[in-house]
DOKOLSE-888029 format. One record per residue (C-alpha): residue number from 1; x, y, z; chain; residue in three letters. Coordinates in steps of 0.02 Angstrom, whole numbers, plus 32768, in hexadecimal, padded with zeros to 4 digits. Each point is the difference from the previous one (the first is absolute). Layout:
N
r resi=NUM	east=X	north=Y	up=Z	chain=A	resn=ALA
...
This chain:
115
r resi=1	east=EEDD	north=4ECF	up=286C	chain=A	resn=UNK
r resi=2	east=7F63	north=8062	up=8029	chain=A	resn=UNK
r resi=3	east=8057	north=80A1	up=7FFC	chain=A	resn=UNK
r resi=4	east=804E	north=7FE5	up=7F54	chain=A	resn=UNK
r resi=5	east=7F48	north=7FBF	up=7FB4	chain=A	resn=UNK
r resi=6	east=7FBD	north=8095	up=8066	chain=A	resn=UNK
r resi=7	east=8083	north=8074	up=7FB5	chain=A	resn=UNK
r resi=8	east=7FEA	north=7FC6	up=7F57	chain=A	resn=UNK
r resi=9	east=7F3E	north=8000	up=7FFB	chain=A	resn=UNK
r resi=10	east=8020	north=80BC	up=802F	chain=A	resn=UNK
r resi=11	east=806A	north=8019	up=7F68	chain=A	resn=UNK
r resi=12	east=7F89	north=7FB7	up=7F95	chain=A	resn=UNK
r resi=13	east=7F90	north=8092	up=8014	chain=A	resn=UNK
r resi=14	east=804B	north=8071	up=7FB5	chain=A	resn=UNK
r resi=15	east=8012	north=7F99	up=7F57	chain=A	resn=UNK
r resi=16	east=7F51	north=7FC9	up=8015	chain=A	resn=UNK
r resi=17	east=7FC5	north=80AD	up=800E	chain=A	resn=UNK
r resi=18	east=8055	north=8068	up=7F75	chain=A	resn=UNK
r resi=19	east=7FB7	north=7F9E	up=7F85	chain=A	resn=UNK
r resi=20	east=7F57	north=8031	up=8048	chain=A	resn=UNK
r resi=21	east=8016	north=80C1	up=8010	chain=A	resn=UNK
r resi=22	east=8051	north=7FF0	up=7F47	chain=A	resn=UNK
r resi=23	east=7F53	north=7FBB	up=7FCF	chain=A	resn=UNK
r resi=24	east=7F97	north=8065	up=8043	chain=A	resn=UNK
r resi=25	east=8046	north=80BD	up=8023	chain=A	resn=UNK
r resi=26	east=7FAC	north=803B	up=7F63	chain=A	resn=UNK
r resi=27	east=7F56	north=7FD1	up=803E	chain=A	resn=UNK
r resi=28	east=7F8F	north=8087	up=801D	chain=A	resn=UNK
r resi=29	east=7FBC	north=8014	up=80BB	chain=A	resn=UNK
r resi=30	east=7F70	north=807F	up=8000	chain=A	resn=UNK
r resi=31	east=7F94	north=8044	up=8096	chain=A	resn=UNK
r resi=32	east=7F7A	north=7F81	up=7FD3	chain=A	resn=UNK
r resi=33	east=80A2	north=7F82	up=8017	chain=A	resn=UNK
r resi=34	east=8030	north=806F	up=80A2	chain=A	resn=UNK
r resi=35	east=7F38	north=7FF5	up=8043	chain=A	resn=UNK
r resi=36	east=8000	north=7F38	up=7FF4	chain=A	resn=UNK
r resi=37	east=80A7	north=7FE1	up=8059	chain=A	resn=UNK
r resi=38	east=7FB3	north=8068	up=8087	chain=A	resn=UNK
r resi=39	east=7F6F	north=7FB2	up=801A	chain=A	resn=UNK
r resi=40	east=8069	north=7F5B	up=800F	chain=A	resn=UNK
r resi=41	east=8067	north=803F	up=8078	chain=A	resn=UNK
r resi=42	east=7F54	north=801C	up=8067	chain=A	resn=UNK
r resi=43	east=7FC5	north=7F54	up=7FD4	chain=A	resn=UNK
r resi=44	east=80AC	north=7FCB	up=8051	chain=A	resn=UNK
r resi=45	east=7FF6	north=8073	up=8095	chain=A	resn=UNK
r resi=46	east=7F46	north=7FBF	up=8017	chain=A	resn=UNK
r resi=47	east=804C	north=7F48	up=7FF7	chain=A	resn=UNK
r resi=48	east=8084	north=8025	up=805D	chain=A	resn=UNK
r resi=49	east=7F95	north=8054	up=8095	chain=A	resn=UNK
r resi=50	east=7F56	north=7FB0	up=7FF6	chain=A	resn=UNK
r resi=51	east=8027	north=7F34	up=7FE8	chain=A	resn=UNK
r resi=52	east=80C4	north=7FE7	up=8015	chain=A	resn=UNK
r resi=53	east=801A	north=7F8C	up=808A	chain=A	resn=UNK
r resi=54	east=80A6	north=802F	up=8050	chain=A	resn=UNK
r resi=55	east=7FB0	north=80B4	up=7FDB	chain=A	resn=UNK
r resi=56	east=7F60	north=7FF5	up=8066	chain=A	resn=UNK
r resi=57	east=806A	north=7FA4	up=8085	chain=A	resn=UNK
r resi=58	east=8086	north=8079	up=8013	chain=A	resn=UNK
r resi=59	east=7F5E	north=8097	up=8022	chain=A	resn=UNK
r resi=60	east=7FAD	north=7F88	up=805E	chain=A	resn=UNK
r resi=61	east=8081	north=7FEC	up=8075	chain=A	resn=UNK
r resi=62	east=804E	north=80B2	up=8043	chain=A	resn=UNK
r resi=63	east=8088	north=7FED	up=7F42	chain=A	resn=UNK
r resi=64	east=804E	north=8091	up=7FCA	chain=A	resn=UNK
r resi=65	east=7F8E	north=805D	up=7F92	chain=A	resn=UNK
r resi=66	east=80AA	north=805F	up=7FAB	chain=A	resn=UNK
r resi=67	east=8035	north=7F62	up=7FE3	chain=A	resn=UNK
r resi=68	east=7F5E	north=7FC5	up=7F96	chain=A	resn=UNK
r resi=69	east=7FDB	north=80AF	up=7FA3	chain=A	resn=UNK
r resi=70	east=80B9	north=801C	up=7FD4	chain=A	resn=UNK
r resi=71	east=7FF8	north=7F60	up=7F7C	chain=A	resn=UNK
r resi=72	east=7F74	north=8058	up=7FA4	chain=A	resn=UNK
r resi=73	east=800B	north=8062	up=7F6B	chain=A	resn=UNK
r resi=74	east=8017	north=80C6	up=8015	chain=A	resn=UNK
r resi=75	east=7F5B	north=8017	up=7F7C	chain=A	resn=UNK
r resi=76	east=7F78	north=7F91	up=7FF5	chain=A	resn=UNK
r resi=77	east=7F4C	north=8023	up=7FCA	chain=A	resn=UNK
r resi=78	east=7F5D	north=7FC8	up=8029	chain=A	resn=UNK
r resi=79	east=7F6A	north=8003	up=7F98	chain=A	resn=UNK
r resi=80	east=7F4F	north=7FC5	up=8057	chain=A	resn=UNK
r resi=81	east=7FC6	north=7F52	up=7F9A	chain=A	resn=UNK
r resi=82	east=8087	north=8019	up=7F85	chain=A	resn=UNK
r resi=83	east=7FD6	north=7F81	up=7F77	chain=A	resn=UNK
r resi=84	east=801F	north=803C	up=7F45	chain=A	resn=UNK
r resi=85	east=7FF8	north=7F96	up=7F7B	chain=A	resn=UNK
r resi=86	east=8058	north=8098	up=7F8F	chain=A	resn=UNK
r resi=87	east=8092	north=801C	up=8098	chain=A	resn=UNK
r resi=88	east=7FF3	north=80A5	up=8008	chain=A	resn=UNK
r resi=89	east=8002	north=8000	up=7F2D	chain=A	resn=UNK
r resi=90	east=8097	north=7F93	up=7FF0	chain=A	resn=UNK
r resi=91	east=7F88	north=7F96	up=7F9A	chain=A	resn=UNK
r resi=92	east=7FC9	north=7F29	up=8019	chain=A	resn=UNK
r resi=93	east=80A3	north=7FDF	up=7FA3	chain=A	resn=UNK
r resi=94	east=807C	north=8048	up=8079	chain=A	resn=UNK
r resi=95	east=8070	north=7FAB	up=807A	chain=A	resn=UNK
r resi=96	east=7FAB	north=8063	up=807E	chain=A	resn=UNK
r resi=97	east=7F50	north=7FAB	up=7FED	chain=A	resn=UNK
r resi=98	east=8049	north=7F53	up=7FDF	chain=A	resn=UNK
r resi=99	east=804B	north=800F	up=80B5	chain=A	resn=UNK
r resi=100	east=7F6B	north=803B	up=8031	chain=A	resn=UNK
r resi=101	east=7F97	north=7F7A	up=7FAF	chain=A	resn=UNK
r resi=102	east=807B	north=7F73	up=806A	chain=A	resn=UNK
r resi=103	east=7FEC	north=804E	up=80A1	chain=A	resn=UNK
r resi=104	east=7F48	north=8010	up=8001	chain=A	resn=UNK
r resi=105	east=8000	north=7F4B	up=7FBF	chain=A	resn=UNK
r resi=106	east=8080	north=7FB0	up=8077	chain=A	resn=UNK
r resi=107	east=7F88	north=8059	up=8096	chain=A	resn=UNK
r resi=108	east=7F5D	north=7F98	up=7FB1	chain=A	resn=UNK
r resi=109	east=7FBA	north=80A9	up=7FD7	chain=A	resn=UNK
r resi=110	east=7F7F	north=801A	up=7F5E	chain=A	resn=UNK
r resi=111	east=801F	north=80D3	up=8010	chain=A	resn=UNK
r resi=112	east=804B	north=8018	up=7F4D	chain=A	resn=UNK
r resi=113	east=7F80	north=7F96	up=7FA2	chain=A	resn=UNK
r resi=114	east=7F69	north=8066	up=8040	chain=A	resn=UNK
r resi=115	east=804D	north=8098	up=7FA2	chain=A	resn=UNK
């Protein structure tokens, strides 16, 4: 019973996910696009390295540091005090700074609104 529910959530993928690709292959993704997905992918790695749990454990105690760095992105991108209300000219409208706007909220931070 598990395996079939397994096997069919695993089919459901695909079906799920043509639709979305159909939608939105025509979208334009520029370098200012390419600039904020990197500096995500640092946010992540900084997460991921800096306040994880099972993370900090695993260095704290002798883990295998392969093990750790190989689930991080291949490019990332740091920027010192990175807080732009423009994201990187993507404007206040964008997906990017309404993302942007939750996370800072969700950590009890006031950073955007001092822009």
């Amino acid at each position: 019973m598990l395996l079939s529910f397994a096997t069919e959530c695993a089919n459901s993928v695909v079906d799920a996910y043509i639709p979305i690709i159909e939608r939105r292959k025509d979208m334009p993704f520029t370098d200012k696009h390419k600039a904020w997905k990197q500096l995500r992918r640092g946010r992540y790695v900084e997460f991921n390295l800096v306040y994880d749990r099972g993370t900090t454990f695993s260095l704290k105690t002798g883990g295998w540091i392969e093990s750790i760095l190989v689930s991080l992105s291949l490019t990332a991108r740091w920027e010192y005090d990175h807080v732009s209300i423009e994201m990187n000219g993507l404007g206040n409208g964008s997906n990017e700074f309404g993302l942007n706007h939750i996370v800072f909220l969700c950590m009890g931070c006031n950073r955007l609104e001092s822009g």
